[in-house]
Phi, psi and omega in degrees: 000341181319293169315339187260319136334284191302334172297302185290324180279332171318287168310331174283311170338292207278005173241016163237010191032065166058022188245001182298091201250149171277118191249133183215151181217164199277159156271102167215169186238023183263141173226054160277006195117284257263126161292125182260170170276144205267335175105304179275096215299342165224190197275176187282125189089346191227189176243192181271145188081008172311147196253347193247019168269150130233152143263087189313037176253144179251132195225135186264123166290000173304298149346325165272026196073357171303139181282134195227083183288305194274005165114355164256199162245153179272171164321337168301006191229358188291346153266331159309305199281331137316303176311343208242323155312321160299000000 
């Protein structure tokens, strides 16, 4: 997804006199638990510290075993799920 990612940011640049940011996130399907590596060693088009990146990832504290129906955790978990992002 990298190149295509990067195709894109290329283009969002040049019709924004550089002001443009991107937002981009990783693909993967395993939802074991597990933190994976996100795939990208930089943001796609740009370097570490682009001002013109974000890194969409998502991470569930759910993931620490909490029952999560609607795909969150509830609030009563909000410092652990800090704690665990960190």
């Amino acid at each position: 997804m990298t190149p295509m990612y990067a195709r894109v940011h290329e283009k969002y640049m040049a019709n924004t006199n550089g002001t443009a940011i991107s937002w981009f996130e990783p693909s993967f399907e395993d939802i074991s638990g597990y933190v994976h590596n996100v795939g990208f060693k930089t943001p796609p088009g740009g370097e570490i510290g682009s001002t013109n990146h974000v890194l969409n990832d998502h991470t569930y504290c759910c993931q620490l075993g909490y029952t999560c129906p609607d795909g969150d955790p509830d609030v009563q978990y909000e410092a652990e799920c800090l704690t665990w992002h960190q």
